[in-house]
C-alpha positions in Angstrom: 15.7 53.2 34.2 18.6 50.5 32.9 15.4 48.0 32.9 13.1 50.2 30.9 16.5 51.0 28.1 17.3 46.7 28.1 13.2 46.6 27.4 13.2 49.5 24.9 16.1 48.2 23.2 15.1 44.8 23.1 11.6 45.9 21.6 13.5 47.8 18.8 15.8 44.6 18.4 13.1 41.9 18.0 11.0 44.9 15.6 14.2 45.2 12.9 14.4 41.1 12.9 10.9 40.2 12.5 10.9 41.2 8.7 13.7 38.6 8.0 12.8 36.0 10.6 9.0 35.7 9.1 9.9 34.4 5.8 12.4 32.0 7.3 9.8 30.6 9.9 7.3 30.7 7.2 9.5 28.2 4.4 10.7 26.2 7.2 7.1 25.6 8.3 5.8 25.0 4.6 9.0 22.5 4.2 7.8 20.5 7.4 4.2 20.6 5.9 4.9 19.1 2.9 7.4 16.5 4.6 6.4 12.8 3.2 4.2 10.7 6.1 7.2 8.7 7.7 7.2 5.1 6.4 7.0 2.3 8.8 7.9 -1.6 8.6 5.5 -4.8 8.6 5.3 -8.2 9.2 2.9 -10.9 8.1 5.0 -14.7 8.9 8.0 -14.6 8.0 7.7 -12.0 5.9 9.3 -8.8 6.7 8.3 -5.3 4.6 10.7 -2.4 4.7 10.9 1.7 3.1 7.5 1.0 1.4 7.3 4.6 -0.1 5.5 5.9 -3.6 5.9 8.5 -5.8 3.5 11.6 -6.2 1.6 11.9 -9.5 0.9 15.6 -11.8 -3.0 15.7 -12.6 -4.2 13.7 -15.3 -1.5 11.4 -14.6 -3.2 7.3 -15.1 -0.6 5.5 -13.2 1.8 5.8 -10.5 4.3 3.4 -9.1 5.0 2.6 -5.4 8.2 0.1 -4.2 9.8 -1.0 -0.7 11.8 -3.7 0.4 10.6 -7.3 1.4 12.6 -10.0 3.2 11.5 -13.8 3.8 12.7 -14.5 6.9 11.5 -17.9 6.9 12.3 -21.5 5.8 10.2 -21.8 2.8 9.8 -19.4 -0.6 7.1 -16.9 -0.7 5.2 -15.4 -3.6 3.8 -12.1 -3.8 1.4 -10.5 -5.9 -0.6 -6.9 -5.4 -4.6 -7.3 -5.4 -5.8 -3.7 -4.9 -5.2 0.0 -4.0 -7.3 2.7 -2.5 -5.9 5.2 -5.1 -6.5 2.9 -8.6 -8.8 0.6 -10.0 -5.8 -2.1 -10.9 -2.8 -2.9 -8.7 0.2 -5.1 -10.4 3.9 -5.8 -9.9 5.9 -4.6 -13.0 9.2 -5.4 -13.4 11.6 -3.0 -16.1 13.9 -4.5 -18.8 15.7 -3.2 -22.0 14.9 -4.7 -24.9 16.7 -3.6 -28.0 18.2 0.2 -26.6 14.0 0.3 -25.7 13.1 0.0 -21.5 10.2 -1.9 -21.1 7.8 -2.8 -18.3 5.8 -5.7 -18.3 3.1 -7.5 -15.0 5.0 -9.8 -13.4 3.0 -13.1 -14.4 2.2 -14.7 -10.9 3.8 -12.6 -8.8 7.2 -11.9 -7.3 9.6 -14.9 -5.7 11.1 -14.1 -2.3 13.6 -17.1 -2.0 14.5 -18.3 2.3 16.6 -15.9 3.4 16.2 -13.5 0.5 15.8 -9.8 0.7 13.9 -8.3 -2.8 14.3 -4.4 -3.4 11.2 -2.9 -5.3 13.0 0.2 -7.0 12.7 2.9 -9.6 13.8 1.4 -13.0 13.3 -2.2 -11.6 10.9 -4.5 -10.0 8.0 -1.7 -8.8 4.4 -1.7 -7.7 2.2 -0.5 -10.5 -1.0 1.2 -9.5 -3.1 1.9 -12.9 -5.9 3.4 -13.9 -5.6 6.3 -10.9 -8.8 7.2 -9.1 -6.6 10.8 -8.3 -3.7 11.9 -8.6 -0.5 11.0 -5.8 0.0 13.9 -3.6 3.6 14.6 -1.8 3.0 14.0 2.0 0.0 12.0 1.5 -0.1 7.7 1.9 -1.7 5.2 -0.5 -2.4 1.9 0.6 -2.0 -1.3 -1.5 -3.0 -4.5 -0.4 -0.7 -7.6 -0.6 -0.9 -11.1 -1.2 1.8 -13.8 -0.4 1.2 -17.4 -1.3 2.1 -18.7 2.4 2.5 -15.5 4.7 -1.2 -14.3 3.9 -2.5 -10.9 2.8 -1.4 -6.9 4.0 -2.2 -3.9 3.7 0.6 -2.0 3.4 0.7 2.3 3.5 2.9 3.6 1.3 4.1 7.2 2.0 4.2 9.7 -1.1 7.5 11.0 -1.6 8.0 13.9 -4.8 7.2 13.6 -8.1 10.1 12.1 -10.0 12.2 11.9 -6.4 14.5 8.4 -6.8 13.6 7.9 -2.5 11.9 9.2 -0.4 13.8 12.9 1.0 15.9 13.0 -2.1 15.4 16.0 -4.4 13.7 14.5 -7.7 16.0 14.7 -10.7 18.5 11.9 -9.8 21.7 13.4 -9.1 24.6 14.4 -11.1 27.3 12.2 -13.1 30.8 14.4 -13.9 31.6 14.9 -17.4 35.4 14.9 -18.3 37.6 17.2 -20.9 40.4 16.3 -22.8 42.6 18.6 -20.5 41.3 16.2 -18.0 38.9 19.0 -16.0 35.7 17.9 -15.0 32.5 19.3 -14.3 29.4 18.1 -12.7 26.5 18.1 -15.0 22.8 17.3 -13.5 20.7 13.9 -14.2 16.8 13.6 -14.6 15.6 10.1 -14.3 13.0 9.0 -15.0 
């Protein structure tokens, strides 16, 4: 009888929670679903590639940008240049400057330097792959694939794993953070940031 009430009473236990436990299983699965593809590392020589990741695109959108972090390991300079995506018809390294209060982006003429011993961060609002002319849009979990080119090192495809549009790295919330804005009674209060 005691094993037939613990039964009962578990039946009615697990019946008033599976209303509020569905939706919870149900967002934490659709979170894990749209989780980016994790990014891996790759060599080629001395060359070492690291937190290749790239940003998700709306429809419509003609360009995207993709960036990661490359390190010559070796004794001699390196020079690298993208020659082709799966996802556009062009593939370019861009770098980002201000020029008169305006930011600008220009191809990087010949590709990108990696100095002996240097490390070279491809990031938002700096030095960034450039896909152009999109074949379809960038979508969050997805990869895209760019092939490289180094002077010395050889060539590499490299998968790029597609993070949120407008996220600043991959599992950071797009929108950029916050910066705190003062008062004269010397209160402050943080206010958010969209970058771009």
């Amino acid at each position: 009888m005691t094993i037939t009430f613990c039964r009962s009473r578990s039946r009615v236990f697990a019946a008033a929670l599976a209303p509020v436990l569905a939706p919870v299983l149900g967002l934490a699965l659709a979170q894990l679903a749209a989780a980016p593809a994790q990014a891996k590392d790759f060599d080629i020589g001395s060359i070492h590639i690291s937190a290749p990741w790239a940003r998700a695109t709306p429809k419509g959108a003609s360009s995207a940008a993709a960036y990661m972090t490359i390190t010559n390991n070796g004794k001699t300079p390196d020079r690298v240049s993208c020659v082709s995506s799966d996802a556009s018809a062009q593939c370019q390294i861009h770098t980002m400057t201000m020029d008169n209060g305006v930011m600008m982006m220009r191809p990087v003429e010949g590709g990108v330097e990696i100095k002996p011993g240097e490390t070279v961060t491809l990031k938002p609002s700096s030095l960034h792959v450039m896909l152009v002319n999109l074949k379809h849009p960038l979508e969050q979990g997805g990869t895209v694939t760019a092939t490289l080119k180094f002077d010395n090192a050889g060539t590499l495809d490299v998968q790029y794993p597609i993070a949120a549009i407008g996220a600043a790295a991959p599992g950071v919330p797009p929108g950029g953070g916050t910066m705190q804005m003062g008062s004269p009674s010397g209160n402050t209060m943080p206010m958010p940031m969209n970058k771009p």
